[in-house]
N, C-alpha and C positions, 0 to 999 in steps of 0.2 A: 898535376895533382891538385891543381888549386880551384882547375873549375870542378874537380869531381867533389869537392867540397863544397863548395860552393852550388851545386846545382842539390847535393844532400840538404841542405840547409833550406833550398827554396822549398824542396820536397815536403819536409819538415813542415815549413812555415804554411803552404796550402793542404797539408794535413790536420793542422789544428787548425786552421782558419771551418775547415768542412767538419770536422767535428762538434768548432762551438756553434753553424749553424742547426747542424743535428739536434744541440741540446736544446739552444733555443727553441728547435721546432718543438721538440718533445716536449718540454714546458710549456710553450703555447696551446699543444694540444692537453697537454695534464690540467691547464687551468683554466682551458672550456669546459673538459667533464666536469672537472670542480663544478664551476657556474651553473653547468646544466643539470648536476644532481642536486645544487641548492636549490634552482628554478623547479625542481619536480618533487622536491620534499616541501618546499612551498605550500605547491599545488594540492601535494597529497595529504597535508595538515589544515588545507583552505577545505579540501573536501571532506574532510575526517570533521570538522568543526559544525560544515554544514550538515552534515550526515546526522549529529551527536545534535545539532539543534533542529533537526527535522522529526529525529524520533523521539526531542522530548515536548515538541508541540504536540504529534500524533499520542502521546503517555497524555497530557496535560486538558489538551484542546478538541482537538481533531477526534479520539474517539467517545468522549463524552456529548460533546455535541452531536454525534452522529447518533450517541443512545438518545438526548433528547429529543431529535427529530424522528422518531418514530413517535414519539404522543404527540409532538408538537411538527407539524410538516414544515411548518412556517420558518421555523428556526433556522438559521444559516449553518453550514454546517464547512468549516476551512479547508483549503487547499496545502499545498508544499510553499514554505515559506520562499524557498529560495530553487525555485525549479530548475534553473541555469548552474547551480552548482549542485547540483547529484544526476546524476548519471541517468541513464533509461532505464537499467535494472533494479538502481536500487526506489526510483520513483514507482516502477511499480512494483515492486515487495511491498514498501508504504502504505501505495492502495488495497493490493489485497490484504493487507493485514488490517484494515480500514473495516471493509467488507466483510470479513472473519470475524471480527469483533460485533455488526452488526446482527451477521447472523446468529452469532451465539445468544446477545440479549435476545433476539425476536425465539429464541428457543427456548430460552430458561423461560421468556415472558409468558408463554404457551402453556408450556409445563406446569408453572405456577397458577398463572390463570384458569385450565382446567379442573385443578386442585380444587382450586376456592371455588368456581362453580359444582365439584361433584360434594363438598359439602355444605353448602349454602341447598344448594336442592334438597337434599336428608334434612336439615334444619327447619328450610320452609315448607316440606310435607308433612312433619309433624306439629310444628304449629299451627297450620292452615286444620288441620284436621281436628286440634283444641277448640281453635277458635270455633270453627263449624258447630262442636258442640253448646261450646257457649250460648250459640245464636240460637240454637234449639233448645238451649233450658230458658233462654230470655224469651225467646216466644211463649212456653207455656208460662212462666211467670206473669207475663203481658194478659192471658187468661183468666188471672185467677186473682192479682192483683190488682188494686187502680192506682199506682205509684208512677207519675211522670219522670220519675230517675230510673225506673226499668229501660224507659226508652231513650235517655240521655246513655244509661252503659250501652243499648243495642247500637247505636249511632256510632260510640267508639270502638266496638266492636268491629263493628263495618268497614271502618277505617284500617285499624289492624288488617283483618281481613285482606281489603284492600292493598293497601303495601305488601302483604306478604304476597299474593298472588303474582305483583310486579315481578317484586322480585323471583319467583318461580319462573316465572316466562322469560325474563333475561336471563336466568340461567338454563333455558332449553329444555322446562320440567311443563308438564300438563296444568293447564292453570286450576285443575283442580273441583270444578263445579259442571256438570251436568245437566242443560236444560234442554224443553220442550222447545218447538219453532213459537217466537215468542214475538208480537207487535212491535213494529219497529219504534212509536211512542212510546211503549212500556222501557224500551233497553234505555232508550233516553233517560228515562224518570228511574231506572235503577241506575243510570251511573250517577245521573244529579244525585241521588241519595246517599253514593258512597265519598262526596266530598266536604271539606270542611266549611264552606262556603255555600252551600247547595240553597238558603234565601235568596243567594243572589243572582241567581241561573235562572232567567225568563228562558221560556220556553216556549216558541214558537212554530204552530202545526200547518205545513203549505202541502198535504199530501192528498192528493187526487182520491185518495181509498185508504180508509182509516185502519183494515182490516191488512194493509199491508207489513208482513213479519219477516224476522230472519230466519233463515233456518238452522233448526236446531245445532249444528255443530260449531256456527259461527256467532249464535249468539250470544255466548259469555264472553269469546274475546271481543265482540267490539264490545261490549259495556267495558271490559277493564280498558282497551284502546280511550272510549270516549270519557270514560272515568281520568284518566291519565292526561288527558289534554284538558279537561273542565277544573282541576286542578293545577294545572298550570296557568292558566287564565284566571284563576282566582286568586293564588299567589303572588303573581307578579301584575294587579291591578290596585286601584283603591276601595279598598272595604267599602268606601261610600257609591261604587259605581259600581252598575248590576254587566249582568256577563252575555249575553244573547246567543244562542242557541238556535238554530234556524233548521228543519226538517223540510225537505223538499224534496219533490219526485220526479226523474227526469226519463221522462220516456222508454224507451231498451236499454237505456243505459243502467239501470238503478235507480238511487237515493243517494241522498248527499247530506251531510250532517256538517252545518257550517256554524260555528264557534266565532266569536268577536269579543274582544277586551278591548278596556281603555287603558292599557296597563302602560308601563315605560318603553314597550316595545325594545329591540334587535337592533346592535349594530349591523353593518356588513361581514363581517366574520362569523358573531355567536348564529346568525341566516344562514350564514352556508354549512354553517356545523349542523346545524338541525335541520336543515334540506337533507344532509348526508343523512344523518341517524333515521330518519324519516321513510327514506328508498329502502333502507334494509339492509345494510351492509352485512356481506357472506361472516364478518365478523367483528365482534366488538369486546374489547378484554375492559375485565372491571373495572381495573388499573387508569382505562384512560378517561373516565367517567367523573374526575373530579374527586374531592375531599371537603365535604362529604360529596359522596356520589350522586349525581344528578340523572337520573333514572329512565324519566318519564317518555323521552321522545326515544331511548333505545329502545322502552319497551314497548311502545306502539310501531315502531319500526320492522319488533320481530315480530309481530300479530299481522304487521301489511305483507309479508312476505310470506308465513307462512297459508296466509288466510285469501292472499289474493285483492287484501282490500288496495285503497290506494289515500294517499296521503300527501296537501300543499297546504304550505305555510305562507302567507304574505303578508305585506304591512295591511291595517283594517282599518277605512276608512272613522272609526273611532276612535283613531289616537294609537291604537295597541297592536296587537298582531291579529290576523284571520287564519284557522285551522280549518281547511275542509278535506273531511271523512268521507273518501267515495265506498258505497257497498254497491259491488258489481249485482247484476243482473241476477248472475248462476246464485248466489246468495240469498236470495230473494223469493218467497213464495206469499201468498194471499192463503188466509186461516178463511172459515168457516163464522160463519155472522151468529151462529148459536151461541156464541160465548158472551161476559159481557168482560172490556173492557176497566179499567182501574178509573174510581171517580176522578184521580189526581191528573188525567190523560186531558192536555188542552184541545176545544175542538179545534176542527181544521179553518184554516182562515178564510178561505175561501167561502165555506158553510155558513158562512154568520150573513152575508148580505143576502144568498139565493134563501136561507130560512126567516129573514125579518121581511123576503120580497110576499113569498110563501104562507104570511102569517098571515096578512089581513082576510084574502080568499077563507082559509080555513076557519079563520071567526066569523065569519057570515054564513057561511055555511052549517056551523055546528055554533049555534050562539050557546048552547050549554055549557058551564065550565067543568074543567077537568079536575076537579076537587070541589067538595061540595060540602056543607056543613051538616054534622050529626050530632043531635044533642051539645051543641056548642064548641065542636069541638072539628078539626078539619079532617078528614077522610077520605081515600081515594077513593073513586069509581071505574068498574069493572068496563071498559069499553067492548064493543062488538071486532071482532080480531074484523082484521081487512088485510089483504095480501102487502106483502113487505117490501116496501120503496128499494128503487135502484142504490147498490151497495154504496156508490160516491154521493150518492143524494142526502141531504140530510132529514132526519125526522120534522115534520112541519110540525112548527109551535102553535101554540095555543095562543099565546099574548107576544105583541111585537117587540117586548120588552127583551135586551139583551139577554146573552145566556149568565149565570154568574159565577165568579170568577176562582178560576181551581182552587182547591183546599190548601193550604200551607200542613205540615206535618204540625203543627201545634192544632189545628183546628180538629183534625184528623183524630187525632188523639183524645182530644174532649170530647168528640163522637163516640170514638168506640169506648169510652168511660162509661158516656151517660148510659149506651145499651145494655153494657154489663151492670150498671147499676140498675137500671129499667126493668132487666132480666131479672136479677133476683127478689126487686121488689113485687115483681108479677108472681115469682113463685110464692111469697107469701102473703099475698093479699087474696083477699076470696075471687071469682074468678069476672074477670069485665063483662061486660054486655057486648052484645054480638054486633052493635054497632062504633065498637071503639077498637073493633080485631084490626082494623088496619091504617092506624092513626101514620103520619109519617114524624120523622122523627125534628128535630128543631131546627134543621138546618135544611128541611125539604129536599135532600136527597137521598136515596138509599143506604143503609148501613155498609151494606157491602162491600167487600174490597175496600174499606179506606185507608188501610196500612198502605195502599200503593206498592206494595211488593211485587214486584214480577217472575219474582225467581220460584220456579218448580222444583 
């Protein structure tokens, strides 16, 4: 009986010996999951954190800067702070809601920005079309008056004018004016007219054929184009430094209308932004134009694209920037020699040394002078017509003496005074003698055209 006791009690003893390894095990294994549900709520509060500071840089950072790199390209625009703690799905949720948020500004920017072009157009058709008026009561004023403030409001008029036109053509509207095919010196001396600085615009004529014009559909926008850049050359130079303007004619290619200031000239960025604006871009919103809006090279931008012209900007050997205005070929036609030209039209450079080569033959030839005195006083003479020199040739002079030197708009103006004063004095005096019908006037050249207006 004593071993069966005894062999119970071993029984016994290696039953709870294998039960307490049991327990052990099982607590072993209970305080690994422990461990590993700590180690994964860890992990899952390291990502929740990361998660919770990702989407509030993207609130904060990330898509604001992504709206100011649409005005601003340059602008950096951030990534995922912490890429290694979010996961691939939720990194790209991030992105596209990056993306989404872009798109949406470039939408509303659209939306809004059409807005304010459909009514900025309405705005500028009706005041262009005031103005217009204006220009045509100060013209007949100009008539009927001899007050040099009529022509001081017609200049600001022009300006007005001016601006408003700009901005019609950035906003995609007709700019508004209708002309005939008009001399390509005349559009010149209509944009010099329409700036605030236009004493300071030398103007220099290198064109093989004087009679060379644009035609009529392209002729107003490049006056407001070269209006638009002769104003920026004037602005950002020194009032004491004149502007050059250089007209040149380049074989089948066209004419070339090259601009030079001594102004403060272009970083490297504000160049490439007006190279940009310049090509044409398919689109430009108000918005990215500055405060105030700086206009001028959008809006010669949209005239080169729709018009076919072309348009380079470099630094200019005077200090400032160089603008050259190409007018293609197709643009281009030759007017009819009946007309006469505007007195304010500089001649062509070239003309000046073949007509002082030209002169002396001619005065030996005809030693009589071409004006001649009648009872004291100077008078022209009727010459014997003779067929009409080659169109690029110039008229031979009479005396080798320079030509003199174009009218300034003040001079112009005390001309066409003195005639309206001349005029009415003639209708109330009794009537001259037949040798003083064709006296010239004080300045030896025709009254004609001195307004220098080109516009039809």
């Amino acid at each position: 009986m004593a071993w069966i006791v005894a062999l119970i009690a071993v029984v016994a003893a290696v039953t709870a010996v294998v039960r307490s390894q049991n327990a052990a095990r099982d607590a072993n294994v209970a305080w690994g999951r422990v461990e590993l549900a700590e180690r994964q709520a860890k992990a899952a509060d390291a990502r929740t954190a990361a998660l919770t500071d990702e989407i509030r840089q993207l609130a904060q950072k990330r898509i604001p800067a992504a709206a100011l790199a649409l005005s601003h390209p340059s602008a950096p625009v951030p990534g995922l702070r912490e890429a290694a703690e979010v996961d691939g799905g939720s990194a790209r949720l991030l992105t596209e809601a990056v993306q989404a948020a872009r798109a949406a500004v470039i939408e509303e920017r659209q939306r809004v920005d059409a807005a304010a072009r459909a009514a900025m157009r309405g705005t500028s058709a009706k005041i262009q079309s005031l103005l217009n008026q204006s220009q045509q009561l100060l013209h007949e004023l100009q008539h009927e008056y001899d007050d040099p403030r009529i022509l001081q409001l017609d200049f600001r008029n022009e300006l007005a004018l001016r601006r408003t036109q700009a901005t019609a053509v950035l906003c995609d509207a007709w700019p508004g004016l209708a002309r005939q095919s008009s001399p390509l010196v005349e559009i010149v001396l209509g944009a010099q007219s329409r700036v605030a600085g236009y004493e300071r615009i030398k103007v220099a004529n290198h064109l093989r054929d004087e009679w060379l014009a644009v035609v009529a559909r392209a002729a107003e926008p490049l006056a407001i184009a070269l209006a638009e850049l002769l104003a920026n050359a004037t602005a950002y130079s020194h009032p004491d430094t004149d502007v050059q303007v250089t007209v040149q004619q380049s074989g089948g290619r066209g004419a070339f209308l090259v601009v030079d200031d001594a102004g403060i000239g272009m970083d490297d960025d504000a160049l490439e932004r007006a190279r940009a604006l310049l090509a044409g871009p398919s689109e430009v919103l108000l918005t990215e134009l500055g405060d105030p809006p700086q206009t001028g090279f959008a809006v010669v931008g949209r005239l080169v694209v729709q018009y076919g012209l072309g348009c380079h900007i470099e630094p200019s050997p005077f200090g400032g920037m160089r603008t050259i205005l190409r007018v293609p070929a197709h643009l281009l036609t030759v007017l009819e020699d009946d007309r006469s030209l505007s007195a304010l039209v500089p001649k062509p450079v070239h003309a000046h040394t073949a007509g002082t080569a030209a002169a002396e033959p001619e005065a030996a030839a005809e030693p009589e002078p071409a004006v001649e005195q009648r009872n004291g006083l100077p008078s022209r003479r009727r010459r014997v017509p003779r067929p009409a020199p080659a169109r690029s040739a110039p008229a031979p002079a009479v005396t080798p003496a320079a030509p003199p030197p174009p009218r300034t708009p003040e001079q112009a103006e005390s001309s066409w005074a003195a005639l309206q004063q001349g005029t009415l004095s003639g209708r109330s005096a009794p009537a001259a003698p037949p040798e003083a019908e064709h006296h010239d006037n004080e300045d030896g050249q025709d009254d004609r055209n001195d307004q220098g207006d080109d516009e039809t």
